[in-house]
C-alpha positions, 0 to 999 in steps of 0.5 A: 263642613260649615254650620250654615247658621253660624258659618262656623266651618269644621275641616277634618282628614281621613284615616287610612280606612278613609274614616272620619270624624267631627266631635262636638258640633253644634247642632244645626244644619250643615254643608258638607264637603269632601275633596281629594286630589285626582277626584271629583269633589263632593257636597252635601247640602242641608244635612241635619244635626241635632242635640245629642245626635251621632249622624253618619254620612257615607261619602264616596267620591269618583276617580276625576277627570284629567284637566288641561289648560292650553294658552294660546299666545299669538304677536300681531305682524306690524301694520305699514299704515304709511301712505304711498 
């Protein structure tokens, strides 16, 4: 999550319940972002915090999909550019 403000950014994990927790943020507006490998990232922008405040932000992340990257590498023949 990244105080969008101060652009102080805040990373954190989940447990095995897939919980988690930021104590001691500033107050402000925030941009939250979740990622995990083999699903869809995430974000969530202008999410309020204020003074004093416990927010909770359930987030839910889909199965992604699968991506590939084909290259595709041709040789050009040599050209006779002789003239008969």
């Amino acid at each position: 999550m990244t105080n969008t403000g101060t652009g102080i950014d805040r990373k954190t994990l989940t447990n095995q319940d897939g919980l988690y927790r930021a104590d001691n943020l500033v107050p402000g507006i925030y941009a939250v972002k979740a990622a995990s490998k083999g699903f869809s990232s995430l974000a969530l922008d202008g999410v309020i915090l204020e003074t004093g405040a416990t927010k909770t932000i359930d987030l839910t992340l889909t199965v992604g999909t699968v991506e590939s990257t084909v290259t595709v590498q041709s040789v050009a023949r040599a050209v006779n550019l002789e003239t008969v």
